[in-house]
C-alpha positions in Angstrom: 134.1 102.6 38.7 134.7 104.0 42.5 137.3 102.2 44.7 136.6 99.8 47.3 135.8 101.4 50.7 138.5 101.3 53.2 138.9 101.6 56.6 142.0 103.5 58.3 143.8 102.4 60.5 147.1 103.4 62.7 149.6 100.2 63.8 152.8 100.6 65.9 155.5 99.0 65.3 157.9 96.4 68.1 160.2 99.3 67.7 157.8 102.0 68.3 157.1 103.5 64.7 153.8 105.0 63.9 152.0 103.5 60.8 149.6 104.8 58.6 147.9 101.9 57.0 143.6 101.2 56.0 141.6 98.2 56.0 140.0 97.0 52.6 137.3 94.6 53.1 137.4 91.7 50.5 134.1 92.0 48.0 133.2 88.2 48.9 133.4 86.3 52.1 137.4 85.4 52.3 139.7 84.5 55.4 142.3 85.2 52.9 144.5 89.0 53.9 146.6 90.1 51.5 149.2 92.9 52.8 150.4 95.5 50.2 153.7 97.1 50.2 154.4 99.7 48.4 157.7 101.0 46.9 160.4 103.6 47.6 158.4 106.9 47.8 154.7 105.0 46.9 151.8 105.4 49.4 148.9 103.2 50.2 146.8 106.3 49.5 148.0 106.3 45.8 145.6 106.3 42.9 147.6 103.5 41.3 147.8 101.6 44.8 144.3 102.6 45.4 143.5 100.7 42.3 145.3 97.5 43.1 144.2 97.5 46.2 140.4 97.6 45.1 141.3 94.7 42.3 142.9 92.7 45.0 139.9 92.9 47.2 138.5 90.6 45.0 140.2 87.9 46.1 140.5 88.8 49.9 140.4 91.6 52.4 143.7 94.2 51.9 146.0 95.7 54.5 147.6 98.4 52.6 150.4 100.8 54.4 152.9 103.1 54.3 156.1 102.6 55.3 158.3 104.5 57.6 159.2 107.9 56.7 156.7 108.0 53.6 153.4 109.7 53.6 151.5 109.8 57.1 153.3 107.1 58.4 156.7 108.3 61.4 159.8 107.7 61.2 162.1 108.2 58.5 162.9 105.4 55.5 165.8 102.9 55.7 164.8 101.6 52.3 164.7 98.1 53.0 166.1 97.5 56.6 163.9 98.3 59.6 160.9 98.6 56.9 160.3 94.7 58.0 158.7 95.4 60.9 156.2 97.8 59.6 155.3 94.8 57.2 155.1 92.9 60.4 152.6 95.0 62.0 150.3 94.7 59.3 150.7 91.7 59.1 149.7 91.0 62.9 147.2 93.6 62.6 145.1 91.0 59.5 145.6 88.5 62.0 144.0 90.2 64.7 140.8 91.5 62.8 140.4 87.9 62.5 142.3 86.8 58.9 143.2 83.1 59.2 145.4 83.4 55.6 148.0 86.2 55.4 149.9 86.5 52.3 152.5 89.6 51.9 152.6 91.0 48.2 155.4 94.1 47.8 156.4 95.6 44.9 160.2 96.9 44.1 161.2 98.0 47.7 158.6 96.6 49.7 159.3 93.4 47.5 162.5 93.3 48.9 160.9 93.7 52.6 157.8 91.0 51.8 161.0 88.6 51.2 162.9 89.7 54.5 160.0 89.9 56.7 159.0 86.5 55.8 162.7 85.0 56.1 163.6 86.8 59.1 160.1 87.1 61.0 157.8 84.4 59.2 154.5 84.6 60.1 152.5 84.9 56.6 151.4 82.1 54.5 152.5 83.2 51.0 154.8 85.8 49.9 154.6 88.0 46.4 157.8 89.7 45.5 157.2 92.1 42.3 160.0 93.9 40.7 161.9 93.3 43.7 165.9 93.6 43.4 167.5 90.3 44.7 171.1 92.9 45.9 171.8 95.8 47.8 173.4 99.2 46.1 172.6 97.7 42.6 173.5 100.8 40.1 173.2 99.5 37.0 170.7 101.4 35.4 169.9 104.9 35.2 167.3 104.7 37.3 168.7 103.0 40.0 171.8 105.5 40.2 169.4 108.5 40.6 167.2 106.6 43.4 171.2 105.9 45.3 171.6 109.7 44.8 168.5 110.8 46.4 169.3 108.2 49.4 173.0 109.5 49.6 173.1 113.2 49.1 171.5 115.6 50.9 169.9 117.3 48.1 168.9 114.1 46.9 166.8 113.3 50.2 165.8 116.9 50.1 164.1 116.8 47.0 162.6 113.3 48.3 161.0 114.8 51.2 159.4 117.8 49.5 158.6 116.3 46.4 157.5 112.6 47.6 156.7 112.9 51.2 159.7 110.4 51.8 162.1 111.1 55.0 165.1 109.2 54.1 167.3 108.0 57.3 170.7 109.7 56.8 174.0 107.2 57.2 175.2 103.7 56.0 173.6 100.6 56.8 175.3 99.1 60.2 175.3 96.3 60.2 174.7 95.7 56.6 170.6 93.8 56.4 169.9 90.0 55.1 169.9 90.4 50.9 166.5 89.7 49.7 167.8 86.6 47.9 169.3 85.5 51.0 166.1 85.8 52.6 164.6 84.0 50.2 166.5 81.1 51.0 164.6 81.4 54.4 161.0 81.4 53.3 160.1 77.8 52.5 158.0 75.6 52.6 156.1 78.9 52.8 154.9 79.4 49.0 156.8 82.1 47.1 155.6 83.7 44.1 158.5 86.1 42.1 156.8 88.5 39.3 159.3 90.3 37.1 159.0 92.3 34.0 161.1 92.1 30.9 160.7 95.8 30.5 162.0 97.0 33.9 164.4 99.3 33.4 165.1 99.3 37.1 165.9 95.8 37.5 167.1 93.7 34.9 165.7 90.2 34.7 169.2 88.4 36.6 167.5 90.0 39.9 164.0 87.5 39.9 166.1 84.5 38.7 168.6 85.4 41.5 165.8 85.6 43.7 164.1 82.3 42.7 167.3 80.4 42.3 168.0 81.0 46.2 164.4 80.3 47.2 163.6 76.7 48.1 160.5 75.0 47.0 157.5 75.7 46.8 158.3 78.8 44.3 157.2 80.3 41.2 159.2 82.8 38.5 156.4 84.6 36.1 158.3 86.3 33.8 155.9 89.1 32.6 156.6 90.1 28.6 156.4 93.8 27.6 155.8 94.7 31.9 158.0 97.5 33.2 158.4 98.2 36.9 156.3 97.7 40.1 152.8 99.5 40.7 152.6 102.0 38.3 153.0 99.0 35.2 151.2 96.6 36.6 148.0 95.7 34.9 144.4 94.3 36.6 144.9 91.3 34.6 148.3 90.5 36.1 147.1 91.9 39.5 144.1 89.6 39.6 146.4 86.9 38.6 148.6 87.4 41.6 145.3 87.6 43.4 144.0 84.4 42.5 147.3 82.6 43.1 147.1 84.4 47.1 143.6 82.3 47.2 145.4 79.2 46.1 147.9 79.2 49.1 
């Protein structure tokens, strides 16, 4: 079955970035937007986004993006930090094209930056974090140590940016940014929704309930059996049921 159609679209960021981002109509009249953010190294333009996107356009229109330093978009990644205000733009941009309902719906990293954005900026009526972590420099797992040594070492980042299209900023965090579960503290009485898999072998499950503990109502924990990590796990079913709660806001 072919994908939605989308429209491009280019945002700037308040601090000046260049976005790459398109413009999925929902497949039913909706004032519902949902915003998708993508994880370290994803891209809006993605088959597997590309697919969520078209099963979340069933339940409203789509913004989907890429953040700074990935794909088309300027800039180079701070994984987490300044990402916020690319999340922002999109955000403002559903607004503008005349979206009453904005809900922000990030997966892994741009989990971490649908929490942040919404704690720090607010402006969106919902937020979905999937498979976001709830800590900085977690290195727990294997993944997660191989993802800090393509951030921190030059060959790391080098095989980021050939292999991935990612441009990783180069230096520590100064000052260090707002935890995500910190940030979650800051969302209500926006409604959060936290989506976690027990099969993520980049996050292991303390990370949601961390998350959800620190949130204040109204908040939801789904705790997904057999469901790894972010976009490339994530099923229709579970996507349309993340949809369907966005309606609900």
């Amino acid at each position: 079955m072919p994908f939605a159609p989308s429209y491009p679209v280019m945002l700037r960021t308040r601090d000046g970035v260049r976005i790459d981002a398109a413009h999925t109509p929902p497949r039913r009249e909706s004032d519902l937007a949902i915003v998708l953010a993508h994880g370290f190294t994803g891209s809006f333009r993605s088959r597997t986004t590309r697919r969520i996107t078209h099963v979340l356009s069933e339940s409203g229109g789509v913004v989907a993006f890429d953040f700074r330093g990935h794909g088309r978009s300027g800039g180079e990644t701070t994984v987490g930090d300044l990402e916020i205000h690319d999340l922002d733009a999109a955000v403002r941009h559903a607004r503008t094209i005349g979206y009453s309902r904005v809900v922000t719906v990030g997966f892994s990293m741009g989990g971490a930056v649908a929490l942040r954005q919404a704690g720090i900026l607010r402006g969106v009526d919902g937020v979905v974090a999937v498979s976001a972590p709830a800590r900085w420099y977690y290195r727990g797992t294997r993944p997660m140590r191989q993802v800090h040594w393509a951030i921190e070492h030059p060959a790391g980042r080098l095989a980021a940016r050939l292999g991935k299209r990612t441009r990783i900023a180069r230096g520590a965090w100064d000052p260090l940014p707002l935890a995500p579960y910190e940030a979650a503290g800051r969302i209500s009485p926006v409604p959060l929704l936290v989506v976690h898999g027990d099969a993520d072998t980049f996050f292991p499950l303390d990370h949601p309930h961390q998350i959800h503990d620190a949130a204040k109502d109204p908040k939801e924990l789904w705790i997904e059996p057999g469901y790894g990590h972010a976009e490339t796990a994530a099923t229709p079913a579970l996507i349309r049921r993340i949809g369907r709660w966005a309606v609900m806001v």
